[in-house]
PAKOL-281292 format. One record per residue (C-alpha): x negated, y, z negated; residue in three letters; residue number from 1. Coordinates in steps of 0.1 Angstrom, whole numbers, padded with zeros to 4 digits. Example, Ala and Ser with C-alpha at 12.3 -4.5 7.8 and 13.67 -1.06 7.14 Angstrom:
% PAKOL-281292
@east: -0123; north: -0045; up: -0078; r: ALA; k: 1
@east: -0137; north: -0011; up: -0071; r: SER; k: 2
END
This chain:
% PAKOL-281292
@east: -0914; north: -0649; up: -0050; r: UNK; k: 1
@east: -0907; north: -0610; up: -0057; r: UNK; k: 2
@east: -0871; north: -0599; up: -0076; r: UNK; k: 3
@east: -0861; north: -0633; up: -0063; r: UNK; k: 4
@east: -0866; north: -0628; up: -0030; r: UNK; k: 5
@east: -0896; north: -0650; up: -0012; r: UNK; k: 6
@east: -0921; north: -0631; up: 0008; r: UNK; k: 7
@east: -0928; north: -0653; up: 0036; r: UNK; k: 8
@east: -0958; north: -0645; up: 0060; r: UNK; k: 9
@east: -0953; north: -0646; up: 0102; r: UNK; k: 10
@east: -0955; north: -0679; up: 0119; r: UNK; k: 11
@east: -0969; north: -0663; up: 0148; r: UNK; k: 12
@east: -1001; north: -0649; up: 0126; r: UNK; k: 13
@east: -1009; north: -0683; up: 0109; r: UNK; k: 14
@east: -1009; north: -0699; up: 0143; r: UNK; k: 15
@east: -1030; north: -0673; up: 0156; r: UNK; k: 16
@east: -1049; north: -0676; up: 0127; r: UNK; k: 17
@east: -1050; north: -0708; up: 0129; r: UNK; k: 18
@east: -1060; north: -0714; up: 0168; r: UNK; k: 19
@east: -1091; north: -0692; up: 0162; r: UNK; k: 20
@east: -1103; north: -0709; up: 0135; r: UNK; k: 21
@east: -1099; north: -0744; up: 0148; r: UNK; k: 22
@east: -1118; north: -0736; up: 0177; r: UNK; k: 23
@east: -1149; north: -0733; up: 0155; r: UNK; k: 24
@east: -1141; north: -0765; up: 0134; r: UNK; k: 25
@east: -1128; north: -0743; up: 0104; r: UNK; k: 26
@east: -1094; north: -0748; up: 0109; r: UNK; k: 27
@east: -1073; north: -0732; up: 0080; r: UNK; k: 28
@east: -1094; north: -0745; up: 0048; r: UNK; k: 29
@east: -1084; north: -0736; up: 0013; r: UNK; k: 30
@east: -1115; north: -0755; up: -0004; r: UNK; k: 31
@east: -1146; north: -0769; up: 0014; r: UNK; k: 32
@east: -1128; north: -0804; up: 0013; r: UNK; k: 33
@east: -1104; north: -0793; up: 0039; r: UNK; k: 34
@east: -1137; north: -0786; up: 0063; r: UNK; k: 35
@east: -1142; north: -0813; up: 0088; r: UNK; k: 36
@east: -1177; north: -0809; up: 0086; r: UNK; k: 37
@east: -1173; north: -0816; up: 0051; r: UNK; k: 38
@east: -1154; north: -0846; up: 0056; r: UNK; k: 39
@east: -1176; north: -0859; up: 0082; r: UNK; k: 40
@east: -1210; north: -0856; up: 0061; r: UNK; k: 41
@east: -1191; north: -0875; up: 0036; r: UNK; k: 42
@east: -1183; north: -0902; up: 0057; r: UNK; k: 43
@east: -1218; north: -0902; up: 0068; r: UNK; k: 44
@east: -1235; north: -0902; up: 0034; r: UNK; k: 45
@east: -1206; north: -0934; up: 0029; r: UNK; k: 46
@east: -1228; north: -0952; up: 0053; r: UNK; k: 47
@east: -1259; north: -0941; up: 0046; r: UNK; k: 48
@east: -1254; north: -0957; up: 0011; r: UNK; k: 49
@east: -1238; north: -0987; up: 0029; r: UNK; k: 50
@east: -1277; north: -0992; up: 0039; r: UNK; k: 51
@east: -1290; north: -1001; up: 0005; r: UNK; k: 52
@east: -1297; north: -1036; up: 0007; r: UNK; k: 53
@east: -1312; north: -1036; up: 0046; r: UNK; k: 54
@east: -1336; north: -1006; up: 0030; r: UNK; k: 55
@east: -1344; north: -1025; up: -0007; r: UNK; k: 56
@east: -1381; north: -1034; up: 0007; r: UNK; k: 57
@east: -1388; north: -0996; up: 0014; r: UNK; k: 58
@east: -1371; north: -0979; up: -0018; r: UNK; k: 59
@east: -1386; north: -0946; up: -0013; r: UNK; k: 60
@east: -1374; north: -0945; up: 0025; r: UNK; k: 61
@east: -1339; north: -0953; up: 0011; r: UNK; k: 62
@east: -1341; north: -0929; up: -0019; r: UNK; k: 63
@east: -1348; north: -0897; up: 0006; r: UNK; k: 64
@east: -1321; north: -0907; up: 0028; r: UNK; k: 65
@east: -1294; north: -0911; up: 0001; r: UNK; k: 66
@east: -1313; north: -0878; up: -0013; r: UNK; k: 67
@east: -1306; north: -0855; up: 0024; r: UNK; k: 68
@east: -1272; north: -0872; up: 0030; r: UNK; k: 69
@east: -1254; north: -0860; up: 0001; r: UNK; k: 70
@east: -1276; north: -0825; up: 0004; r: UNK; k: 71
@east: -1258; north: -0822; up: 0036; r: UNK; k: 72
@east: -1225; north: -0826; up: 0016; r: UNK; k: 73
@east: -1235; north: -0801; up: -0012; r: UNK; k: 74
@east: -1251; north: -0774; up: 0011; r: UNK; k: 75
@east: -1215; north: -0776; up: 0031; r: UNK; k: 76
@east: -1198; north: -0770; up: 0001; r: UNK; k: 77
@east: -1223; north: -0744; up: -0019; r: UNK; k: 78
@east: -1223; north: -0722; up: 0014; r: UNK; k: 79
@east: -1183; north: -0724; up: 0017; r: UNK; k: 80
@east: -1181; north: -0715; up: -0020; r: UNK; k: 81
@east: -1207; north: -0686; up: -0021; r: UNK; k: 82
@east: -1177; north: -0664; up: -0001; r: UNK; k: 83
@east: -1195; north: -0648; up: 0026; r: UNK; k: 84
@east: -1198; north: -0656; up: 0057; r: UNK; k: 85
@east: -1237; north: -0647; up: 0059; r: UNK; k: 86
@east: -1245; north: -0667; up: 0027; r: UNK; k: 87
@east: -1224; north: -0697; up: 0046; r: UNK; k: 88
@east: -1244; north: -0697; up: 0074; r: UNK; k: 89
@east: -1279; north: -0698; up: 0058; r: UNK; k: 90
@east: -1264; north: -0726; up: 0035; r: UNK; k: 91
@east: -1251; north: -0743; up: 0071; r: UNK; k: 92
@east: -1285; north: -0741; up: 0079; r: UNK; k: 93
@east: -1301; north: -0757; up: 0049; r: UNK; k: 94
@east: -1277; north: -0788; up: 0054; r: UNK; k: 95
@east: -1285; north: -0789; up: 0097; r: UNK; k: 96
@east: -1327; north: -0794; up: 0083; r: UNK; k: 97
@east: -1316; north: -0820; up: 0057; r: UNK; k: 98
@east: -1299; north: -0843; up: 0090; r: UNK; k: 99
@east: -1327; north: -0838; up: 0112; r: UNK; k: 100
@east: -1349; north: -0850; up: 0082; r: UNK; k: 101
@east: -1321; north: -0876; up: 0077; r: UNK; k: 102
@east: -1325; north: -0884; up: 0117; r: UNK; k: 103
@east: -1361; north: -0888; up: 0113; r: UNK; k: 104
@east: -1355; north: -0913; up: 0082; r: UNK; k: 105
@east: -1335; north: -0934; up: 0103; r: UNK; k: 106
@east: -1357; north: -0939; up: 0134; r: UNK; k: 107
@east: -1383; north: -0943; up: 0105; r: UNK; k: 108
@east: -1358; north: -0976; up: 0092; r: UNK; k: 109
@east: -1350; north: -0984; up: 0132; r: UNK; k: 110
@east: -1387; north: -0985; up: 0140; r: UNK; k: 111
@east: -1395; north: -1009; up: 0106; r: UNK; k: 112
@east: -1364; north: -1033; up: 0118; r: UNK; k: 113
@east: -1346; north: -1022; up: 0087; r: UNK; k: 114
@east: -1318; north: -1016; up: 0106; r: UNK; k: 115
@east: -1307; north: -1032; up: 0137; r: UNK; k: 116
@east: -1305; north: -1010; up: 0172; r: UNK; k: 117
@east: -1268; north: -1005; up: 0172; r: UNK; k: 118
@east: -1268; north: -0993; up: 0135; r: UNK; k: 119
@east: -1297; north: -0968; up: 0145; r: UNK; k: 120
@east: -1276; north: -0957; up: 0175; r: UNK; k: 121
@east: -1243; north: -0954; up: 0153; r: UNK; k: 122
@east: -1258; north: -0934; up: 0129; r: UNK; k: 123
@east: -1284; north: -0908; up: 0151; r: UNK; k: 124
@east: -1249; north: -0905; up: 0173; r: UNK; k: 125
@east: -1231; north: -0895; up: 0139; r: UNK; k: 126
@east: -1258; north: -0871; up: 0125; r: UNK; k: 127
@east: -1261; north: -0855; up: 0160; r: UNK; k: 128
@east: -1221; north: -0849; up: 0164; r: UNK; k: 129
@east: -1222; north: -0831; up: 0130; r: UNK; k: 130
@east: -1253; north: -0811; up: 0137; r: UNK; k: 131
@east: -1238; north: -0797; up: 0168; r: UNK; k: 132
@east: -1201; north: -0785; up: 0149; r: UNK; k: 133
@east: -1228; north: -0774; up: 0123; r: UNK; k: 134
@east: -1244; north: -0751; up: 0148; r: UNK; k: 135
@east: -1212; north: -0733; up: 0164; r: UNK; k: 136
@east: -1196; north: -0729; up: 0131; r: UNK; k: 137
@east: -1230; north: -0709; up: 0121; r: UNK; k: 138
@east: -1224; north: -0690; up: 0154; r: UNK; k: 139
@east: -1194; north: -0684; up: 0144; r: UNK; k: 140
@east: -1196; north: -0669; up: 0112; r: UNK; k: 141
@east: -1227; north: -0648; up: 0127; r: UNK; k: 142
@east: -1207; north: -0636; up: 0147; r: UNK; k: 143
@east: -1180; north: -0626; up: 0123; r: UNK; k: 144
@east: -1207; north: -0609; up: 0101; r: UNK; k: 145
@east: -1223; north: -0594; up: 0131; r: UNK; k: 146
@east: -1188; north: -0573; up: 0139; r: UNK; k: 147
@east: -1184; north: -0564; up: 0105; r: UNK; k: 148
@east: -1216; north: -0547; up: 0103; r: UNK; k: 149
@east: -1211; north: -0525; up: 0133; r: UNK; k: 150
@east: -1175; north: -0522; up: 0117; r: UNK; k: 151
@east: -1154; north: -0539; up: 0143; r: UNK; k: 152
@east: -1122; north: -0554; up: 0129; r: UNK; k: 153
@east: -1119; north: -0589; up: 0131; r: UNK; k: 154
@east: -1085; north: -0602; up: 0148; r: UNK; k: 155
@east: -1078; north: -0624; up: 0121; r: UNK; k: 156
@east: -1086; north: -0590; up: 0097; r: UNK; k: 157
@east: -1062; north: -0572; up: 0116; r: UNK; k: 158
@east: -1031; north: -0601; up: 0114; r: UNK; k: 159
@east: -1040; north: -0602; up: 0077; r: UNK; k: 160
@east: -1038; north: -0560; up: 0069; r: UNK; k: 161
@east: -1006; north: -0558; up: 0087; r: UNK; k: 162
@east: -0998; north: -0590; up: 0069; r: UNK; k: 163
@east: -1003; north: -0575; up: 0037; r: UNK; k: 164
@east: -0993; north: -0542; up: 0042; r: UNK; k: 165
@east: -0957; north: -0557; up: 0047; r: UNK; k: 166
@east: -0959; north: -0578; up: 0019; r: UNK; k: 167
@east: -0968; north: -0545; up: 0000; r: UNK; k: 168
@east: -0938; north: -0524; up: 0015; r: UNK; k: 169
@east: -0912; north: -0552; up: 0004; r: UNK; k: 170
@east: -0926; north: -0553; up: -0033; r: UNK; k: 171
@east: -0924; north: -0519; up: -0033; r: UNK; k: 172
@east: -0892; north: -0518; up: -0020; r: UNK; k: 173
@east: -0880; north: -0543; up: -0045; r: UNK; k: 174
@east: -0898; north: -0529; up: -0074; r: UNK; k: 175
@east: -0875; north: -0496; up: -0067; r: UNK; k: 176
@east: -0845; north: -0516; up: -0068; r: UNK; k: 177
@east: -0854; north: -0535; up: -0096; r: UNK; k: 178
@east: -0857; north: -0499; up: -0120; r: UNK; k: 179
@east: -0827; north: -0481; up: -0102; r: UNK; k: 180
@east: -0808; north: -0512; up: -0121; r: UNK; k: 181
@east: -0829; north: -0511; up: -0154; r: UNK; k: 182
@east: -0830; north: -0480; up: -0157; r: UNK; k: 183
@east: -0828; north: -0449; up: -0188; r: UNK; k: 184
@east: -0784; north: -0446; up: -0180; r: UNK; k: 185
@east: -0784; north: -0489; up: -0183; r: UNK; k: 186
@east: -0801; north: -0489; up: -0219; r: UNK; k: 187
@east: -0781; north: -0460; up: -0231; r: UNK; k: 188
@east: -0750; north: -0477; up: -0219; r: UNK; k: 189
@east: -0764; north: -0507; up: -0236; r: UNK; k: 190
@east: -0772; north: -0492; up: -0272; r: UNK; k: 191
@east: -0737; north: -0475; up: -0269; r: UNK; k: 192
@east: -0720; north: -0511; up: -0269; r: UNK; k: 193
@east: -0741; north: -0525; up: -0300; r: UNK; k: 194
@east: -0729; north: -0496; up: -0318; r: UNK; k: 195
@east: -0697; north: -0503; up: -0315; r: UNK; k: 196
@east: -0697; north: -0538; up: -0321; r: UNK; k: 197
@east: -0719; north: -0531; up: -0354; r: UNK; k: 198
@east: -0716; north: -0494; up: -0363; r: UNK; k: 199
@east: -0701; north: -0472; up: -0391; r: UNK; k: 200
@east: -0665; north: -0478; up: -0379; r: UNK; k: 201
END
């Protein structure tokens, strides 16, 4: 809100924006919760811990798979925190080794009859499906960091310049208006009327 007045950005750039960005699996995420890769690593770690008691006569097995499920999570979540998009892909990459070392672990449980055949299936099928939205958003962003260091502007930069640029010329504009109204001839006026409501006369 500026002088009272909302500053409202295009529809047509956030569904741009928007489009581009879902087409990686990044959609338009504020916090690394709002990632779906995010949200499906949780939902895997949920099941992985689901697998305590079939896993209780191998305690070390079930140890390093609770131990790489939730470093999937946390390397998700570090890289999308860290701010850059080269940082976020070598932290993607950290969390794709910790499900291939989770995928390991579960044929390890599949082959000890831990864990019956369809539970194996569900769960390689589950850590497979993430790896591969893990790999094209690490395309993605190398991509995105490759253009920037041969200093090609992004689309998404470009919507998001003009976008601000406008928001710029309206404050501007409003902070103008704001002093032609508050202005040196206002206070004098001002002063004038206290002294005559409280002066020598």
């Amino acid at each position: 809100m500026v002088g009272g007045q909302r500053v409202t950005i295009s529809r047509s750039f956030r569904d741009e924006l928007s489009s581009l960005r879902e087409q990686h699996g990044v959609s338009t995420a504020r916090r690394f919760e709002d990632l779906e890769i995010w949200q499906g690593a949780r939902d895997l770690r949920k099941r992985i811990y689901a697998l305590a008691p079939a896993l209780r006569r191998d305690p070390l097995l079930a140890q390093d798979m609770r131990w790489n499920s939730v470093s999937v999570m946390n390397g998700i979540a570090e890289g999308f925190e860290r701010g850059s998009d080269r940082e976020f892909s070598q932290f993607l990459k950290v969390a794709r080794g910790s499900l291939g070392e989770l995928r390991s672990e579960l044929s390890v449980a599949g082959d000890a009859k831990y864990i019956d055949a369809a539970e194996y299936a569900s769960l390689k099928e589950r850590c497979e499906i993430l790896a591969a939205r893990i790999t094209r958003l690490i395309a993605y962003l190398e991509s995105r960091a490759s253009k920037r260091t041969r200093g090609v502007r992004l689309p998404e930069e470009q919507w998001e310049s003009d976008d601000r640029r406008r928001a710029d010329d309206f404050r501007r504009k409003t902070g103008d208006d704001v002093r032609r109204g508050t202005g040196d001839d206002v206070r004098r006026g001002t002063d004038d009327d206290v002294r005559r409501g409280t002066g020598d006369e």
